[in-house]
C-alpha positions as CSV (number, residue, x, y, z in Angstrom):
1,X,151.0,90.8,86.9
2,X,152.1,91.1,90.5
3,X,149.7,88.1,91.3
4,X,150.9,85.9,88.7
5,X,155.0,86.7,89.7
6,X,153.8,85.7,93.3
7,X,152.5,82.6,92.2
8,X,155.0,81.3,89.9
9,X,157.5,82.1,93.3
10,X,154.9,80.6,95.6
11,X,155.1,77.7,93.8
12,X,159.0,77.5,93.1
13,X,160.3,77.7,96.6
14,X,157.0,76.7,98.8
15,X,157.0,79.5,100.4
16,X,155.5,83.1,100.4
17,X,157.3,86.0,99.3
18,X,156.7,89.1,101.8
19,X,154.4,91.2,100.7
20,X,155.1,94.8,100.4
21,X,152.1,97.4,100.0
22,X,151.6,101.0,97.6
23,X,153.1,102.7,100.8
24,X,156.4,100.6,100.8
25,X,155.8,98.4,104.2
26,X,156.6,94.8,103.9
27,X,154.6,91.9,105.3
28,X,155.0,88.1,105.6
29,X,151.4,88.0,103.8
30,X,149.2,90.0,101.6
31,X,146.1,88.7,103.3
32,X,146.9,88.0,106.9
33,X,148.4,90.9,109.3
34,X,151.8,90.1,111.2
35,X,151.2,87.3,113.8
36,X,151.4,89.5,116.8
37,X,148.8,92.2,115.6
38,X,146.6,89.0,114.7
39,X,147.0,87.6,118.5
40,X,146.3,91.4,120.2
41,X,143.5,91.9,117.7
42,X,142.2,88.5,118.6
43,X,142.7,89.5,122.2
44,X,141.1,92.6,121.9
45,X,138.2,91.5,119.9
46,X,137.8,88.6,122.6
47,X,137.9,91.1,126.0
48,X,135.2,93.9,124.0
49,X,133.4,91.1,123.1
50,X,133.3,89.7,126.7
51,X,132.6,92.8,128.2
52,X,129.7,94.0,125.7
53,X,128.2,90.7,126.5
54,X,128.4,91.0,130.2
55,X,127.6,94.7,130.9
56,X,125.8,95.7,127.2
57,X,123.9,92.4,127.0
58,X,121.9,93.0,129.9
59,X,121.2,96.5,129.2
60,X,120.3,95.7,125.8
61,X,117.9,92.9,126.7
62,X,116.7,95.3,129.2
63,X,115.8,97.7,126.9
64,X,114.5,95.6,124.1
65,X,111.9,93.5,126.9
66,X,110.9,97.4,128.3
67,X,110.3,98.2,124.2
68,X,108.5,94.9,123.6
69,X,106.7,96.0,126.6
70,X,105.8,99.2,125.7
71,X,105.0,98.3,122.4
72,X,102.6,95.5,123.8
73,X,101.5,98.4,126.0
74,X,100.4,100.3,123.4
75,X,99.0,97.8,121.3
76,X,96.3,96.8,124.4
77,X,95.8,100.6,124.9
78,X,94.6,101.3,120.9
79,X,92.7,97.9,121.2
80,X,91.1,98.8,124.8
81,X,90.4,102.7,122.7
82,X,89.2,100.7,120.0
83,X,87.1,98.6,122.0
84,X,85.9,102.2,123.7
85,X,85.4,103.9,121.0
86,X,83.1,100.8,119.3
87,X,81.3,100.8,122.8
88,X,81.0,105.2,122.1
89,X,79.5,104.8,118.3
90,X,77.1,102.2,119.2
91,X,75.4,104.3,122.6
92,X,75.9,107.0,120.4
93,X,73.8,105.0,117.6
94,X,71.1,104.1,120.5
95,X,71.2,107.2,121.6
96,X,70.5,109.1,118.1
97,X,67.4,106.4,118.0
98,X,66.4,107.2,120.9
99,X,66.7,110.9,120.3
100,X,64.2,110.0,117.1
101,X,61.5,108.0,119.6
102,X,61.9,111.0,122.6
103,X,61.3,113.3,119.7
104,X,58.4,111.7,118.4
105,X,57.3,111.4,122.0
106,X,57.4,114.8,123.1
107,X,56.0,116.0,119.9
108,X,52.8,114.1,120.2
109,X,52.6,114.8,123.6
110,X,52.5,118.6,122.8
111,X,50.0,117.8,120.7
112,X,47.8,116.5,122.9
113,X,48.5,119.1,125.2
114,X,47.8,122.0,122.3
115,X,44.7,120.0,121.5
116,X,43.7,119.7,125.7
117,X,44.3,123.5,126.2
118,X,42.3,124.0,122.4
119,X,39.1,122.2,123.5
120,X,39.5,123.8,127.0
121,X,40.1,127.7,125.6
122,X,36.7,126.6,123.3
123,X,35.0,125.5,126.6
124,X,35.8,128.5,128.6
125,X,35.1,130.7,125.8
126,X,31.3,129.3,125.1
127,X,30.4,129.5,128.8
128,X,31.8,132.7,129.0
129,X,29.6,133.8,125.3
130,X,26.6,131.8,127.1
131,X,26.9,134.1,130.4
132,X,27.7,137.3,128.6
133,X,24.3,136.3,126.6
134,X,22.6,135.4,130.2
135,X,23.9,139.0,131.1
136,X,22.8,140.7,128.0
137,X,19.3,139.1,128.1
138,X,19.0,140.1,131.6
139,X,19.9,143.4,130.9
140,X,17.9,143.8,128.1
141,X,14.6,142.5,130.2
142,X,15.6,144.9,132.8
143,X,16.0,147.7,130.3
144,X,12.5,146.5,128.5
145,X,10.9,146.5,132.3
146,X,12.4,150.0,132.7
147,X,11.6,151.3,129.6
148,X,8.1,149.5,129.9
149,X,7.5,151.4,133.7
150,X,8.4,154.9,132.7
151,X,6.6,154.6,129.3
152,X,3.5,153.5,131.5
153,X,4.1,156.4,133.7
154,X,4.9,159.0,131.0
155,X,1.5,157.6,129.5
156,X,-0.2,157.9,132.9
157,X,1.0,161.2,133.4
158,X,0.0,162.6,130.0
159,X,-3.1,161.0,130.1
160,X,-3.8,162.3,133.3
161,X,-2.9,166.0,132.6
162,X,-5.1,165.1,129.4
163,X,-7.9,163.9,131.2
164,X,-7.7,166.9,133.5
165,X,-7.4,169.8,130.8
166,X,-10.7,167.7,129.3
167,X,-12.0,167.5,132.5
168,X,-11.4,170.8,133.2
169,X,-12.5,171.9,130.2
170,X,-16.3,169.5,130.4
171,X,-17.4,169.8,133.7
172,X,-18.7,173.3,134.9
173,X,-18.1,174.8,138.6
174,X,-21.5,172.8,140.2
175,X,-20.5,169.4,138.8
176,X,-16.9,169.9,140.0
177,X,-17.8,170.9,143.5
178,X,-20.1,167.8,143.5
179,X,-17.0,165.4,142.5
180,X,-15.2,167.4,145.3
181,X,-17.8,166.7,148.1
182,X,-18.4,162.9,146.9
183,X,-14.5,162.6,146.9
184,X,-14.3,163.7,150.4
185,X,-16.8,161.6,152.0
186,X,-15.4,158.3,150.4
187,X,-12.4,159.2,151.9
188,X,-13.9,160.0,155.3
189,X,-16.3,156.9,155.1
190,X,-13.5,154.9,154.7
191,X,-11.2,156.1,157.4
């Protein structure tokens, strides 16, 4: 109702009533402050202005270039890791094939060895078998040859305390005392 009052008045007289607010304080305008607030707030708002751009403006382009910089810092720092870490996984990929090949490599080669000591254990172990053999059959012919030699003497010796008892026993006193005397003179004819 107040707005419609003001306008009827407004456009009666040409003019603008003062305005007067809730707290009872009367002003040449509802909208606008009093013209001498509006030129020190102007003034004001000029000189903060002035100074932010001339001593904040710096500072704040300053420190949005250092955060552009450090963002583009980090940005080149998680590609270059990136980069690294692609470079890592694929050595590390080469690395687990290789790991496979040196695997199969050093298996095979311990087969070969296991298979080179195999045949040489079975070498060694048959020359040794063929000299134990060498030694047993040697030791057996020697055994035979002794065994032959003191059965030959135990045979000679028996058969000559045999033929002596039958000697002994078949020749009477005259025919030993003739083999006695024939004995001696072959042995003096034949020193």
């Amino acid at each position: 109702m107040n707005a419609l009052i003001r306008i009827a008045h407004l456009v009666a007289s040409g003019t603008e009533p003062p305005h007067q607010d809730s707290q009872g304080i009367t002003t040449s305008s509802w909208i606008w402050p009093e013209r001498a607030e509006l030129i020190y707030g102007i003034a004001a708002s000029l000189i903060i202005f002035a100074l932010l751009v001339k001593f904040a403006g710096p500072a704040m382009k300053k420190g949005m270039a250092a955060r552009t910089a450090r963002i583009q810092k980090e940005l080149d720092d998680a590609a270059g890791d990136k980069a690294s870490a692609a470079t890592e996984a694929a050595d590390i990929r080469q690395a687990k094939g290789d790991i496979g090949a040196e695997r199969e490599r050093l298996l095979a080669e311990a087969a070969a060895q296991a298979e080179a000591m195999l045949a040489d254990g079975r070498s060694r172990l048959e020359t040794e078998v063929a000299e134990m053999k060498a030694r047993a059959i040697a030791d057996i012919e020697t055994a035979k040859g002794r065994s032959a030699d003191e059965l030959r003497g135990e045979i000679a010796r028996l058969s000559a305390s045999a033929a002596e008892r039958a000697v002994a026993e078949s020749i009477d006193g005259a025919t030993h005392q003739d083999l006695i005397e024939a004995f001696i003179q072959k042995v003096g004819a034949s020193a």
